[in-house]
mmJSON file of the N, C-alpha and C atoms, coordinates in Angstrom:
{"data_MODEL":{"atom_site":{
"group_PDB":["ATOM","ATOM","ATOM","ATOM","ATOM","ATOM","ATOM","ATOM","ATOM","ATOM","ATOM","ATOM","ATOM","ATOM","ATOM","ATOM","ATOM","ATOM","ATOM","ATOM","ATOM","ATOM","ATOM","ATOM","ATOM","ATOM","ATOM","ATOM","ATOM","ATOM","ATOM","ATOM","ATOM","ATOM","ATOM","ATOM","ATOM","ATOM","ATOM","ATOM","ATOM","ATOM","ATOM","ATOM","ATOM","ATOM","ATOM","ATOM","ATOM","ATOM","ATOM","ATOM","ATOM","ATOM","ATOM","ATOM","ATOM","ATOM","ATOM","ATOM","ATOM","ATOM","ATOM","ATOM","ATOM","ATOM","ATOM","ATOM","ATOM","ATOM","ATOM","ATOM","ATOM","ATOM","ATOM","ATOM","ATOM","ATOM","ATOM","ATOM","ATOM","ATOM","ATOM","ATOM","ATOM","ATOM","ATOM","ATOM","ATOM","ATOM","ATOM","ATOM","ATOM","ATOM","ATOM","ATOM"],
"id":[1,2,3,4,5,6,7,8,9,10,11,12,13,14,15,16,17,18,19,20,21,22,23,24,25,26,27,28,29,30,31,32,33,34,35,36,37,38,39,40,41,42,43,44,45,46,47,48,49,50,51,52,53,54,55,56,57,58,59,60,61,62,63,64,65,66,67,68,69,70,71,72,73,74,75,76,77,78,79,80,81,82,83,84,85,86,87,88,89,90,91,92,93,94,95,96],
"type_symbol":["N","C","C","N","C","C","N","C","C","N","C","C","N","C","C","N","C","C","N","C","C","N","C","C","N","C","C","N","C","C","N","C","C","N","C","C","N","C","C","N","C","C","N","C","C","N","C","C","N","C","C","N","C","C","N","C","C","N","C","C","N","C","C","N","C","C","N","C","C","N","C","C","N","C","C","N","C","C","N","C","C","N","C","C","N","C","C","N","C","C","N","C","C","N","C","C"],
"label_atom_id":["N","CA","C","N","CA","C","N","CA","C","N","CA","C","N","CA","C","N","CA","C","N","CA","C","N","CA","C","N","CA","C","N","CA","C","N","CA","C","N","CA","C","N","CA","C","N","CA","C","N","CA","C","N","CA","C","N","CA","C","N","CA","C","N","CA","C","N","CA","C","N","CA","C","N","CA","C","N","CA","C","N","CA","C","N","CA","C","N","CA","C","N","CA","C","N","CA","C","N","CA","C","N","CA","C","N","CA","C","N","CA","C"],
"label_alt_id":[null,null,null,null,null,null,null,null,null,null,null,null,null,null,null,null,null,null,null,null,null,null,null,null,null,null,null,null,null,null,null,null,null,null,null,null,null,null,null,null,null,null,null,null,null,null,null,null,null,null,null,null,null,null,null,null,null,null,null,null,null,null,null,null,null,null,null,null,null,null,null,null,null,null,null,null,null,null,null,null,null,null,null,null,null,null,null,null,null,null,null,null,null,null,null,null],
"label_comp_id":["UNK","UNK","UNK","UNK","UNK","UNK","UNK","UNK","UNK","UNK","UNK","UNK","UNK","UNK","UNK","UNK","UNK","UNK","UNK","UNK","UNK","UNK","UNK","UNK","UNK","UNK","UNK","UNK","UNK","UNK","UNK","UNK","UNK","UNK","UNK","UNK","UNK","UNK","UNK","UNK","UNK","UNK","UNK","UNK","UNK","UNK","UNK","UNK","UNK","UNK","UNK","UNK","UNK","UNK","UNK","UNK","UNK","UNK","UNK","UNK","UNK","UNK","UNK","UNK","UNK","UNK","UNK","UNK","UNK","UNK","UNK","UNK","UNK","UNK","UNK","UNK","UNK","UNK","UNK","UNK","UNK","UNK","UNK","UNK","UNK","UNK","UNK","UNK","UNK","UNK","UNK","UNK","UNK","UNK","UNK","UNK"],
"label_asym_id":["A","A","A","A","A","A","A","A","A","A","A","A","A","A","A","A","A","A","A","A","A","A","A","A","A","A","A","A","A","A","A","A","A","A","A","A","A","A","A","A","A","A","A","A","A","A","A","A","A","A","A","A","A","A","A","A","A","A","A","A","A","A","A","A","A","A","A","A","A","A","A","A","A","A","A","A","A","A","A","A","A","A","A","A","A","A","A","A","A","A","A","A","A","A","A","A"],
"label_entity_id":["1","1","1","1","1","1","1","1","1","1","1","1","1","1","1","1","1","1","1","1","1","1","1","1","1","1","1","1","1","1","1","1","1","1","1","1","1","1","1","1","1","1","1","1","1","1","1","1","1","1","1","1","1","1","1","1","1","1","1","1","1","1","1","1","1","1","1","1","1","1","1","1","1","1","1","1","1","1","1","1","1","1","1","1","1","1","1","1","1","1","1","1","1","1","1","1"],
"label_seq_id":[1,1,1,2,2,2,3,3,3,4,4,4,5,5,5,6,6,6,7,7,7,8,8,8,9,9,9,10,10,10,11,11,11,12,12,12,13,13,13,14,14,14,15,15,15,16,16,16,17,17,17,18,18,18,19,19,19,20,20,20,21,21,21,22,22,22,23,23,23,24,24,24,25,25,25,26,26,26,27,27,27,28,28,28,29,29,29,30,30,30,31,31,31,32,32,32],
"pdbx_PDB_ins_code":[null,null,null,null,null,null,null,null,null,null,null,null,null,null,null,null,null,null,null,null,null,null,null,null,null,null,null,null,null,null,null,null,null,null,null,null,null,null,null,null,null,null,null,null,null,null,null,null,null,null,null,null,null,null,null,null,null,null,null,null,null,null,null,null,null,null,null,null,null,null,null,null,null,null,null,null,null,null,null,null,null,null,null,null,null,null,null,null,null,null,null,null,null,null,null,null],
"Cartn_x":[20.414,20.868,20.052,19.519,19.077,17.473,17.232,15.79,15.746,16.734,17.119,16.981,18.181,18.275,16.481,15.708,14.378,14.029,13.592,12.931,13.148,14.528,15.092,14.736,15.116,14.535,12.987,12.263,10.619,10.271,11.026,10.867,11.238,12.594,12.639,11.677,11.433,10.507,9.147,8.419,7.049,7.807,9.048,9.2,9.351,10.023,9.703,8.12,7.32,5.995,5.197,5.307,4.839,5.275,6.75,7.306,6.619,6.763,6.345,4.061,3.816,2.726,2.373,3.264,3.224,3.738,4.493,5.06,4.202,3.279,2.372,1.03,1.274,-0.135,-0.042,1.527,1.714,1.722,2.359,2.363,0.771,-0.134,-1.414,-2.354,-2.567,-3.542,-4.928,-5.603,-6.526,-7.252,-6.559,-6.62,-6.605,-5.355,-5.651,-6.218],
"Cartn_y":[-47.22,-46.419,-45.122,-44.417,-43.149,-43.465,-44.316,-44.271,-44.983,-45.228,-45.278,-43.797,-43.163,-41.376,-41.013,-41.568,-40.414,-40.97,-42.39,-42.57,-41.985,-41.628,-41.155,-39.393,-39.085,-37.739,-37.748,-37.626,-37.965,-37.881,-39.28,-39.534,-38.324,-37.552,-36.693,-35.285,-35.4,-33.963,-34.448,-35.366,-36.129,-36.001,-36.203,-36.125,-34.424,-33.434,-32.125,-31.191,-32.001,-31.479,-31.654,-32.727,-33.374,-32.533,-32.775,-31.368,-30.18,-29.547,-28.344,-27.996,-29.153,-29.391,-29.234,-30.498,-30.465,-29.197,-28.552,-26.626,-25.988,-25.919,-25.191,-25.425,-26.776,-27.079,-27.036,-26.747,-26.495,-24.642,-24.106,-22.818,-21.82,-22.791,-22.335,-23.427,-23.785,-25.317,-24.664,-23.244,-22.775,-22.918,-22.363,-22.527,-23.799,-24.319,-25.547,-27.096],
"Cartn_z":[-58.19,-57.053,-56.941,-58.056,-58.032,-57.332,-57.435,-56.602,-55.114,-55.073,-53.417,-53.226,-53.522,-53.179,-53.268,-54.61,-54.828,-53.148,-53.5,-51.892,-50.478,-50.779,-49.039,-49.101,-50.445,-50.283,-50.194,-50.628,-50.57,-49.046,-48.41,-46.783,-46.403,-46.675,-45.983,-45.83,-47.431,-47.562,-46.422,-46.69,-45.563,-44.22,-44.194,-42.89,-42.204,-43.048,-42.961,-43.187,-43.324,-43.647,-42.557,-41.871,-40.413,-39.345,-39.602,-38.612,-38.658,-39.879,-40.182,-39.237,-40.072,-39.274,-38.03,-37.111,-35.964,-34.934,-35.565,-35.082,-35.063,-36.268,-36.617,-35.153,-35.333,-34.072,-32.979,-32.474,-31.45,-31.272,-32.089,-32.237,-31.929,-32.849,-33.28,-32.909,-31.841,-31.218,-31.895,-31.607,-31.716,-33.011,-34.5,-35.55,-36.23,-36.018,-36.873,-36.041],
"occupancy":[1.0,1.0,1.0,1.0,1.0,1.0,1.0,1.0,1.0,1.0,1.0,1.0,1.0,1.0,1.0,1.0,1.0,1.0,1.0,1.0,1.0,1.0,1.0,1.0,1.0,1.0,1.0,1.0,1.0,1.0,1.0,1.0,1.0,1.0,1.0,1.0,1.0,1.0,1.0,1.0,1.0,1.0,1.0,1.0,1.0,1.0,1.0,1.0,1.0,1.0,1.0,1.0,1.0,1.0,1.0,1.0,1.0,1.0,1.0,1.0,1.0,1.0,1.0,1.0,1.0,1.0,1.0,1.0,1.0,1.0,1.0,1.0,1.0,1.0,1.0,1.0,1.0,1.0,1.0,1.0,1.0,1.0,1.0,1.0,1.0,1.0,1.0,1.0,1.0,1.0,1.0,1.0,1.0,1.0,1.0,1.0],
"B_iso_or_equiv":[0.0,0.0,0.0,0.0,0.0,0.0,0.0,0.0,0.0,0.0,0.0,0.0,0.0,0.0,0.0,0.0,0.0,0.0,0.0,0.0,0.0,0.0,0.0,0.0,0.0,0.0,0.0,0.0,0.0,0.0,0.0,0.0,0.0,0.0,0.0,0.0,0.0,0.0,0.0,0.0,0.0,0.0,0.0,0.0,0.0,0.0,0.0,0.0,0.0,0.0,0.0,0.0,0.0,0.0,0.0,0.0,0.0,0.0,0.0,0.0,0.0,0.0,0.0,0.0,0.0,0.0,0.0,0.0,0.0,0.0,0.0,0.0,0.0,0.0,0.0,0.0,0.0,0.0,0.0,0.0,0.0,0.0,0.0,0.0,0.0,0.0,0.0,0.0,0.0,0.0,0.0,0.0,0.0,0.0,0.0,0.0],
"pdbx_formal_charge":[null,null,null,null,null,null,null,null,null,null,null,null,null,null,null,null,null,null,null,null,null,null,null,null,null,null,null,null,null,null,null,null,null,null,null,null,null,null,null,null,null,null,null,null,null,null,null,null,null,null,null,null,null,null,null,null,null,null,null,null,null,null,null,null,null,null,null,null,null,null,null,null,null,null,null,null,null,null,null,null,null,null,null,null,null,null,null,null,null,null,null,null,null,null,null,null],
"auth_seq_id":[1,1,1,2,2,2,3,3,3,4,4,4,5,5,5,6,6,6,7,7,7,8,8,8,9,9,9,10,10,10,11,11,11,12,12,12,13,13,13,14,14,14,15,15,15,16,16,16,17,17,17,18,18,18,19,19,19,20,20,20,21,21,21,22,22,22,23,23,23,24,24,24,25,25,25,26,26,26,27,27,27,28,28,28,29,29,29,30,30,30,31,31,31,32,32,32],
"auth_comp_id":["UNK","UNK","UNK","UNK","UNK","UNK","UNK","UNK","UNK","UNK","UNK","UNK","UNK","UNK","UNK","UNK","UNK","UNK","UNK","UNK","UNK","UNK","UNK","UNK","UNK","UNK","UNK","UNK","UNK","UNK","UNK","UNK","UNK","UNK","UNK","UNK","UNK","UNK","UNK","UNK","UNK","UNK","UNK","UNK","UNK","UNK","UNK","UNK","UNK","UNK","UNK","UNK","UNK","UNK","UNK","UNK","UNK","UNK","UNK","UNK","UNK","UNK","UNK","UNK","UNK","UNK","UNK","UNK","UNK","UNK","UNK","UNK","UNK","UNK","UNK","UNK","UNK","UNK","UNK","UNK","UNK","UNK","UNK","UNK","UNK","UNK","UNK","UNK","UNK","UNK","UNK","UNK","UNK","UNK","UNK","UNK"],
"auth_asym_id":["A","A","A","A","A","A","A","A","A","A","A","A","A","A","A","A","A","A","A","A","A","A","A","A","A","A","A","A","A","A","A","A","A","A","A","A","A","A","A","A","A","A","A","A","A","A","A","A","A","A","A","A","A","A","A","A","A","A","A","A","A","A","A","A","A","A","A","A","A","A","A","A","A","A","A","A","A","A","A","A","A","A","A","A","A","A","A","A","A","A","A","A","A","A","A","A"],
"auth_atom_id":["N","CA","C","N","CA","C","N","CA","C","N","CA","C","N","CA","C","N","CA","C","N","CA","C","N","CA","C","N","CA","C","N","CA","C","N","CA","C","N","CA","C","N","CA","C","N","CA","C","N","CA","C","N","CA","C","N","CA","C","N","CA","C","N","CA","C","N","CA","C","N","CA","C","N","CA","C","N","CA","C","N","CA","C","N","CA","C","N","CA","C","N","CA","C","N","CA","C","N","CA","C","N","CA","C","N","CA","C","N","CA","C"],
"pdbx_PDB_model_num":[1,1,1,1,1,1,1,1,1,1,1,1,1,1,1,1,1,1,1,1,1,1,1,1,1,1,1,1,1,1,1,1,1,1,1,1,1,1,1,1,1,1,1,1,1,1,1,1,1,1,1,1,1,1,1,1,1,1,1,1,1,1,1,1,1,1,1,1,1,1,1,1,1,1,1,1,1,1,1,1,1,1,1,1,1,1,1,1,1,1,1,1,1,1,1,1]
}}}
């Protein structure tokens, strides 16, 4: 069971990093 949870957390952190990313490139098109 506990690596169900690692996997879904993991997805979630990749899935907050993309976000984070994609804010960023919208925020800052110029730079990044």
């Amino acid at each position: 069971m506990n690596w169900i949870i690692s996997l879904f957390t993991i997805a979630l952190a990749d899935w907050t990093f993309i976000l984070n990313v994609l804010c960023l490139h919208l925020i800052l098109p110029g730079i990044i």
